[in-house]
C-alpha positions, 0 to 999 in steps of 0.5 A: 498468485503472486499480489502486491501489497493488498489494500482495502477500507476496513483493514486500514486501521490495523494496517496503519498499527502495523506499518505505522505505530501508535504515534503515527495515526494522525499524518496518515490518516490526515496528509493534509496535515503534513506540510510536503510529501517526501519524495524518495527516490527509487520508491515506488510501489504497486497496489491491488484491491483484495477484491481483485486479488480474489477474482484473479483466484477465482478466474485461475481456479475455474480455468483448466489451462491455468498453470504456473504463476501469476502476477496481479498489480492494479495501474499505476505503480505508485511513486511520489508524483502519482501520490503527489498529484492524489493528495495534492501535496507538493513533494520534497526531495529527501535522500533515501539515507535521510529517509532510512536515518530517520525510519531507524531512529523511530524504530530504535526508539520504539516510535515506529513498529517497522523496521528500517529493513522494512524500507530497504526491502520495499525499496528493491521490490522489482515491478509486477508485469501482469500480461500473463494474467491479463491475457491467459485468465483474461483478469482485468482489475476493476479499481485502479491503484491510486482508487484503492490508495483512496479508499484505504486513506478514507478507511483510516481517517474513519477509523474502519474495521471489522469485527475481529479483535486485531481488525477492530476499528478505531477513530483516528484524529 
């Protein structure tokens, strides 16, 4: 199986302290905060449901002609426009040398724990065709991306986690 990047409500938190750092609680979990929505271009990502990711597994693991790899993204891939139009937020050009200038200097400053190779690699994901999943595992994903973006946001903003040390929640102002 071959996912994208794998969201859902109760790791939010951990995945904001992850991608996003001590400092940076309050924008993502409040994009209503934010004044504008920076529109890179070239960076748009695909998003899955982890509950979808394990019934792909699932459907592949009971199919005996099931072979070789899968491709599992939810609809639609998501860019500044499809974020844009979720939070209603007006979106701003913003070079992708500004973007990577500015991601280098938090990092270099240890404002933010990733890396500017972070958004270099983002920035070359190719997109997912998922026809193969669709059709030889007859796999569907029940939410969309921008679904599973929305419940991921909610996570963050109520602080949601489990009961794992790094999975812990923790309320986000």
């Amino acid at each position: 199986m071959r996912p994208v990047f794998l969201f859902k409500r109760e790791p939010a938190s951990e995945q904001r302290r992850i991608f996003g750092g001590r400092y940076l609680p309050g924008p993502l979990a409040r994009p209503e905060l934010l004044p504008f929505l920076s529109d890179i271009p070239g960076l748009r990502v695909q998003a899955l449901h982890t509950d979808d990711a394990a019934r792909a597994d699932r459907l592949a693991l009971r199919s005996p002609q099931a072979r070789g790899a899968f491709n599992l993204s939810a609809e639609p891939s998501v860019d500044a426009d499809v974020l844009g139009a979720m939070l209603g937020m007006r979106r701003v050009r913003l070079p992708r040398t500004g973007a990577r200038s500015a991601i280098a200097a938090a990092w270099g400053l240890r404002l933010l724990p990733a890396s500017p190779h972070l958004f270099d690699a983002v920035l070359r994901l190719p997109l997912m065709d998922c026809t193969r999943a669709h059709t030889q595992l007859d796999w569907q994903p029940d939410h969309t991306a921008t679904e599973v973006l929305q419940e991921f946001l909610n996570g963050m903003q109520h602080g949601a986690g489990t009961d794992t040390e790094p999975m812990q929640g923790h309320k986000v102002g």
